[in-house]
N, C-alpha and C positions, 0 to 999 in steps of 0.2 A: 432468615428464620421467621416463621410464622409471630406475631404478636398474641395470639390465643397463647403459643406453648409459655408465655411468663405469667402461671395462673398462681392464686396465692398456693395451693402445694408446691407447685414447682419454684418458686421463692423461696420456698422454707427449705426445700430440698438445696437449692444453692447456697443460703446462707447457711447450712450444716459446712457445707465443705468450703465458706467462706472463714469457718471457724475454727480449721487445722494449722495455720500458719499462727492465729491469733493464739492458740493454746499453746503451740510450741514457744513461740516468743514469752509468753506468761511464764512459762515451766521454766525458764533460762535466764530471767529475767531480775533472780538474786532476790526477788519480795520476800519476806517471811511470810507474804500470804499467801506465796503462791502457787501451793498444794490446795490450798482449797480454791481459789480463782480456777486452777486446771481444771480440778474435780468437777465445779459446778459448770464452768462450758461445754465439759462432755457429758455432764447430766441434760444438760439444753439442749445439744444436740440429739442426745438421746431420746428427748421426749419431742421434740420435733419430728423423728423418725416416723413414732408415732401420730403425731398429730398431722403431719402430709398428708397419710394415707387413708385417714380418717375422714381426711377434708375433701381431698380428692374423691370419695366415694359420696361424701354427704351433699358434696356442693356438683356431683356427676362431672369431674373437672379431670377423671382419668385421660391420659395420652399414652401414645408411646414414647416421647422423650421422659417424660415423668418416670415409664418403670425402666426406661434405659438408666437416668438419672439418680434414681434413689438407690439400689445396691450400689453402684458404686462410690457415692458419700457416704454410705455404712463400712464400705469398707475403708475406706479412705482414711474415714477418722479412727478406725478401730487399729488400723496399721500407723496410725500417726502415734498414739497414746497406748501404743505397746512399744514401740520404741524409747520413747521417755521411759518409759518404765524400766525396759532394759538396761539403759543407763543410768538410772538413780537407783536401782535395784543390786545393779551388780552381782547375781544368783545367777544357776545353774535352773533352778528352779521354776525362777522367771521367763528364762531363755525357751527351752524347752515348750510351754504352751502359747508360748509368741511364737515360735518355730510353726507348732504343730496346727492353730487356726489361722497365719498366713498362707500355709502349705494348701488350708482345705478351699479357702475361697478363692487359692488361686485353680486350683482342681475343678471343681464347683462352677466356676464362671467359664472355663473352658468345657467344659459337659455340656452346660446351658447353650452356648454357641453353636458348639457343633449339633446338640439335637434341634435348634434354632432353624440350623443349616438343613435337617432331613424335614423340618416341618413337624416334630415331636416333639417340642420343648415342656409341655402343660404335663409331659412325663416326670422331669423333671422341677415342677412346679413346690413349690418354699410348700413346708412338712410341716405337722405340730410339734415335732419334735424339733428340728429346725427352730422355732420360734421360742420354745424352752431355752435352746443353746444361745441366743441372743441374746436374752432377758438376763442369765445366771453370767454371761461374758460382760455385757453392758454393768451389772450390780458391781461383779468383782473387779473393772477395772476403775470404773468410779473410785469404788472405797478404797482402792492402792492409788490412786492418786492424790484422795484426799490425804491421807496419812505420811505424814513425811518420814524417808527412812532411818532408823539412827544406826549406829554403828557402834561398836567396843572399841576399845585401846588398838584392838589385835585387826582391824577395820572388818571384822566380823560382822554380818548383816543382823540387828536383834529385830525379834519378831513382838511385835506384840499382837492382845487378842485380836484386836480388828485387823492385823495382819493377817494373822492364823488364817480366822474366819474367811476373810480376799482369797487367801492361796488356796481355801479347800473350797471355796466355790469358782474359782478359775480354772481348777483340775475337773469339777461337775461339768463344768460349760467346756471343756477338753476332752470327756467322755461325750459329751452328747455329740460336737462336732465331730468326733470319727466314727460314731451310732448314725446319724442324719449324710454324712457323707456315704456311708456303707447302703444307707439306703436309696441313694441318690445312681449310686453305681449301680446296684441290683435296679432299679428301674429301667436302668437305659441299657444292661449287660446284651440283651436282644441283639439291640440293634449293633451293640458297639462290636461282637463277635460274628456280623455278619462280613462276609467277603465284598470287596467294593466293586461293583458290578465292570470298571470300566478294567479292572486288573486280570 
């Protein structure tokens, strides 16, 4: 592998997905603090996200391993820290929009391939809407990580406000990923209902 491709975005893109094993260990690891240790390393990840792609444009440091690299450490840690979630949540609830934005990036990254494959990918090119959907998924999984869950006598899951608040911008960021997916399909419907030439 070339030594250009280890540029400081593509460090930063590494050390995001250097930070899934470290967050899960954190989250299991019995601290009383360690809802907010979780929280704040998938806030760091988070703001590294952005700050990659920032640097990579400012410092002209773009590659292709870089944008191979970077969706898949967003995905990586967002599939990491909805698991936790699912397990210290114990919901229906929870479950359900962890379902539903695994489902879409696993859709989504195989769209992207395949229109990769015809030389149309920039059809399917990341939406503003799209980046609404990551900002409101990144907020709300943060804030359910920071907040430790409690439970009743009856091991009933109790909500509080900044639970509330998590779960109803989880569901925002659940609308916009099947909105941005929807759109994602309607761009590439063209191609994807054409007959394969060699059939």
């Amino acid at each position: 592998m070339p030594r250009t491709v280890w540029n400081v975005p593509n460090i930063l893109t590494a050390l995001r997905i250097a930070c899934i094993p470290v967050l899960v260990l954190v989250a299991y690891s019995g601290w009383p603090s360690r809802y907010l240790l979780a929280a704040s390393l998938f806030t760091l990840a988070a703001v590294t996200d952005w700050l990659d792609g920032y640097l990579a444009r400012k410092l002209k440091q773009t590659s292709a391993f870089g944008r191979f690299l970077d969706p898949v450490a967003d995905k990586l840690m967002v599939a990491a820290a909805l698991i936790v979630l699912v397990d210290w949540h114990h919901t229906v609830l929870l479950v359900i929009p962890a379902i539903v934005i695994v489902a879409r990036e696993i859709t989504i990254s195989a769209l992207r391939e395949w229109m990769a494959e015809i030389g149309k990918r920039a059809s399917v090119a990341v939406s503003y809407i799209g980046k609404l959907k990551t900002t409101a998924q990144m907020l709300a999984i943060g804030m359910l990580l920071a907040d430790q869950p409690v439970y009743d006598v009856h091991g009933q899951l109790v909500f509080s406000m900044l639970d509330l608040f998590s779960y109803l911008l989880l569901y925002v960021a659940v609308v916009l990923t099947l909105w941005s997916m929807l759109l994602y399909l309607k761009a590439a419907w063209p191609d994807l209902r054409r007959m394969d030439p060699q059939s």
